[in-house]
N, C-alpha and C positions, 0 to 999 in steps of 0.2 A: 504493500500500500504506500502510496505517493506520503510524501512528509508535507505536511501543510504551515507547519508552524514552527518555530526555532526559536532559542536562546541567543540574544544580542545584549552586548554592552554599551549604552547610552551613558555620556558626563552632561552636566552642565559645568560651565566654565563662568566662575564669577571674577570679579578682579584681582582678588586673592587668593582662590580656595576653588573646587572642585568639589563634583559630587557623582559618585559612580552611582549607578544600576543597570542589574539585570531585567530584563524584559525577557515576555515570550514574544513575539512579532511573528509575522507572516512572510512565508521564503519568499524572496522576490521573487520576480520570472524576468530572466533576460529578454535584453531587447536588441536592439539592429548589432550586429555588430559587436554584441556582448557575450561573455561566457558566464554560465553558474558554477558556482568552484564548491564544493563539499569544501569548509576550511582543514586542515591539518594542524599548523601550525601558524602563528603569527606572533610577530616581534615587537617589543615597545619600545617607541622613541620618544626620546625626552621632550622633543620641543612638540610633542599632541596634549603632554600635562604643561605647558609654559602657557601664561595666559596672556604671556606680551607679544606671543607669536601670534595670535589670532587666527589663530587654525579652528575657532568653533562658535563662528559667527558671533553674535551681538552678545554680551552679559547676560547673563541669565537664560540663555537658553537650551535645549537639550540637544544633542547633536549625537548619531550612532559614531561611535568611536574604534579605531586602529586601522594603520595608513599602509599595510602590508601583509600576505600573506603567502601561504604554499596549501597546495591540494589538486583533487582531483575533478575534472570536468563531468558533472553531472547532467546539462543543458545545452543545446547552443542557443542563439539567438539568431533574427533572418540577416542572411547575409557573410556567416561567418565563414572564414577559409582559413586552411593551414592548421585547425585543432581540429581533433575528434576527441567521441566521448569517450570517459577514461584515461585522458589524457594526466599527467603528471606538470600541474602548472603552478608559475610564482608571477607574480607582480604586484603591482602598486595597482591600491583598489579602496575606497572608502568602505568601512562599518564591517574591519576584516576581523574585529574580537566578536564572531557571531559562528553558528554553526554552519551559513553558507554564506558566501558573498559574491556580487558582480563582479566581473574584470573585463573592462573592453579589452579587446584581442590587440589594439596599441599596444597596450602596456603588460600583457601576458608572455613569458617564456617558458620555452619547454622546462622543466627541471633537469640537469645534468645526468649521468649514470651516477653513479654510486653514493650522492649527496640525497642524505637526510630529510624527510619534512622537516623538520628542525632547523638545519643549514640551512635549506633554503628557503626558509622564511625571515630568513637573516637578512638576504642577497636584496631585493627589488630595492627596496629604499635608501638602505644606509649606503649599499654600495655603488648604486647610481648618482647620489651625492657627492661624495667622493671620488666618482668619472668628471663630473660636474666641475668637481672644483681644482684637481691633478691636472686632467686632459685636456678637456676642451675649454675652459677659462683660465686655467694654470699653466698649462705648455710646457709640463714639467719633463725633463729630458732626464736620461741615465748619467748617473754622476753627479747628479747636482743634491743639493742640502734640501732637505724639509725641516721645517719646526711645527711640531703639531700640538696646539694649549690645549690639556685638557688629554689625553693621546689615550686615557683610559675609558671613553666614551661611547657608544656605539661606533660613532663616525669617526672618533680617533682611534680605534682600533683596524677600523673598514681604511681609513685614511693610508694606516702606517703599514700593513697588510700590502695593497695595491703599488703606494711608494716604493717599498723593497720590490713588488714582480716588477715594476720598472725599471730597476736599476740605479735610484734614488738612496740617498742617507737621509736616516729619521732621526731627529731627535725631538725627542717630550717631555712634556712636563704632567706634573701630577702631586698632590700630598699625601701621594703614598708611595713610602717607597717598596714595598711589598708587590705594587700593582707595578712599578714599574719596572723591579725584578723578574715578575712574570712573564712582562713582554718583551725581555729580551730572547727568552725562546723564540718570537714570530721574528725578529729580526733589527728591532731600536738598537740604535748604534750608541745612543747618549740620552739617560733619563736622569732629567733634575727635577729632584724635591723640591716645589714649591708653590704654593698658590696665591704668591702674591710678583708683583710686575717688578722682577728685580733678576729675569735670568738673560737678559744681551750678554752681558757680559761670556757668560759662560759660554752665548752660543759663537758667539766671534770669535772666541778662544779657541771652537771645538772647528769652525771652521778657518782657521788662519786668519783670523782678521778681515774674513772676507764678509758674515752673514749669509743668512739662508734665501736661497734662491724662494722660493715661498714659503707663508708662515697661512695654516689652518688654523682658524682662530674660532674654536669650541665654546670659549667661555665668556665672551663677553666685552661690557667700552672698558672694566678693570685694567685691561691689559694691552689694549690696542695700543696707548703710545707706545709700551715697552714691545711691542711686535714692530712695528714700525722701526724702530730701534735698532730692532735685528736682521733687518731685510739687508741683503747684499744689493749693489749696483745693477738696475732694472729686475727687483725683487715684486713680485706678487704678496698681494694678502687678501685671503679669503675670509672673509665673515660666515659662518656658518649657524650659531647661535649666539645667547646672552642669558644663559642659565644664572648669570651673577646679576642677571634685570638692569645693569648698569647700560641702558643703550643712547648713552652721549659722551664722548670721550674729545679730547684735547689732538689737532694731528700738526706737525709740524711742516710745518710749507715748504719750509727750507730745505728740508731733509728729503720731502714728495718729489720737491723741484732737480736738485743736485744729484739724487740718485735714480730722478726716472723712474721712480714707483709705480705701480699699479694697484689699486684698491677696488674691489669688488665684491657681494655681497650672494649668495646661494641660497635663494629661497624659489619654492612654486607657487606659492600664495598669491600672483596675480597675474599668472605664466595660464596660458589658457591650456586645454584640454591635449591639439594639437602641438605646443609648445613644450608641454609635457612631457610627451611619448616623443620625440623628434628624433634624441639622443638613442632609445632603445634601439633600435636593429642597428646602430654601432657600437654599443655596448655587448648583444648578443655576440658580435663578429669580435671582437677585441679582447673583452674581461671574462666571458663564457666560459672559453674554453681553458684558461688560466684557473676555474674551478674543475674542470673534466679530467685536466690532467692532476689534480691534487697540488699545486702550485700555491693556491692559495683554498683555503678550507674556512669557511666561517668561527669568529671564538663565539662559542655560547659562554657567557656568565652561569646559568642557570635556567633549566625548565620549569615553569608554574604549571599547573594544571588548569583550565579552564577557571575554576571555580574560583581561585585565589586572585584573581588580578587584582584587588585591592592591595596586597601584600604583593606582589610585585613592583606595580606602582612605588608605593613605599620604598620599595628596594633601589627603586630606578633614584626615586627623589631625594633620598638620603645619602647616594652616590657611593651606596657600597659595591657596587657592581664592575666589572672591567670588561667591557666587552657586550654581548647582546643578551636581553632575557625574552624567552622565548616564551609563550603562552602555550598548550597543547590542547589540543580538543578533545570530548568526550569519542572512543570509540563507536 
């Protein structure tokens, strides 16, 4: 018998605070162009709980929440090509902490062989950000420096992961040095303790007096001048979030000016639907298969089971985490 009804997680988002619940709701039914995905797995990213990112429309309102998942095609919708049912699928897809979700076939890829519902419920979001911000606005080359604020993140771990299959040096930051022992197994060449805008120094040092070819910047206006600081001659810097809320920061003209800076900012929030998905089938051809061959492998932090997302959440908020937490669905 056909499943009529499912389990989704709705927030409202107020200016300060957040308020989860579970709902039953009704399985959508795909439309032109769409697929029905059985969810498997789905990953939490920090900036769906930031309420300065405005990912859930007006204050006070309720909005089904999570921005990615992994599963398998249960549906098509008219029009669709290149998926059949049963299929093994991941993307970026709104209201994916539910037991089924949409996913326009834009932004749907197959999942690799030997990777995980888990894994690849990592891959759509964090790691397409991180294409975003290395590749195709970064132009980061083999051999050159990265500094990643924040590097134990979702996206600083998806960051520093993709940096090294480049042929890139990472170095990060973090207030834990624990977390940042851990990632030198993926491949950080230099992690400094600290969560305050006081590591240039060290990165100049680390790279000859030169600064980092780009600086991923995780956390926020805390630290942007001291990024700024550390950029080498025609250096990038990526804004990615501002988990520290601090989003106005001090930048020096002189420094913009003389070194030929680049500043840039990584968000979708007003990148339309098309705008979106543009990047995916260069990504599928480029970063894929860097997971197919085990090249790069997603870090999970930890699996929640469906039921707990409150307590992952938590998890995420209080930044005991290095790496991604994975939500798992009921069998």
């Amino acid at each position: 018998m056909k499943q009529t009804t499912m389990q989704s997680y709705w927030m409202q988002q107020n200016a300060d605070s957040s308020v989860l619940e579970q709902r039953a709701v009704p399985v959508p039914e795909p439309g032109a162009r769409q697929l029905l995905v059985r969810v498997r797995a789905a990953s939490l990213n920090r900036g769906e709980f930031v309420a300065g990112h405005g990912l859930h429309g007006a204050p006070g309102s309720w909005k089904a929440i999570g921005g990615e998942c992994s599963g398998e095609v249960v549906a098509l919708g008219e029009g669709v090509t290149g998926f059949a049912m049963g299929d093994r699928v991941m993307g970026r897809c709104a209201g994916a902490f539910s037991e089924y979700a949409l996913m326009d076939t834009a932004e749907a890829m197959q999942v690799p062989a030997g990777i995980s519902w888990e894994e690849a419920g990592c891959i759509p979001m964090t790691f397409l950000v991180s294409y975003d911000m290395l590749v195709l606005q970064g132009q980061l080359e083999s051999g050159q420096w990265v500094l990643i604020n924040g590097v134990s993140s979702g996206v600083g771990v998806a960051s520093l992961q993709l940096a090294k299959a480049l042929g890139a040096k990472v170095i990060g930051t973090s207030g834990s040095r624990d977390k940042l022992n851990s990632l030198a197994a993926l491949g950080l060449d230099l992690g400094i303790q600290t969560r305050a805008p006081d590591f240039s120094a060290q990165v100049l040092d680390a790279t000859g007096q030169q600064g980092a070819n780009l600086v991923i910047n995780t956390v926020g206006g805390s630290v942007f001048a001291e990024s700024i600081r550390s950029l080498a001659f025609e250096g990038r810097l990526a804004t990615v979030g501002y988990v520290d809320t601090v989003v106005h920061a001090d930048i020096d003209l002189g420094t913009l000016h003389a070194r030929r800076l680049t500043v840039f900012g990584v968000s979708n929030k007003l990148r339309s639907k098309a705008q979106r998905s543009a990047a995916v089938p260069r990504f599928v051809a480029e970063v894929l298969p860097l997971f197919a061959s085990g090249r790069i492998r997603p870090h999970i932090d930890e699996t929640v089971d469906f039921a707990h997302l409150a307590q992952a959440k938590a998890r995420m908020e209080a930044g005991h985490h290095a790496g991604k937490i994975v939500l798992t669905m009921p069998a």
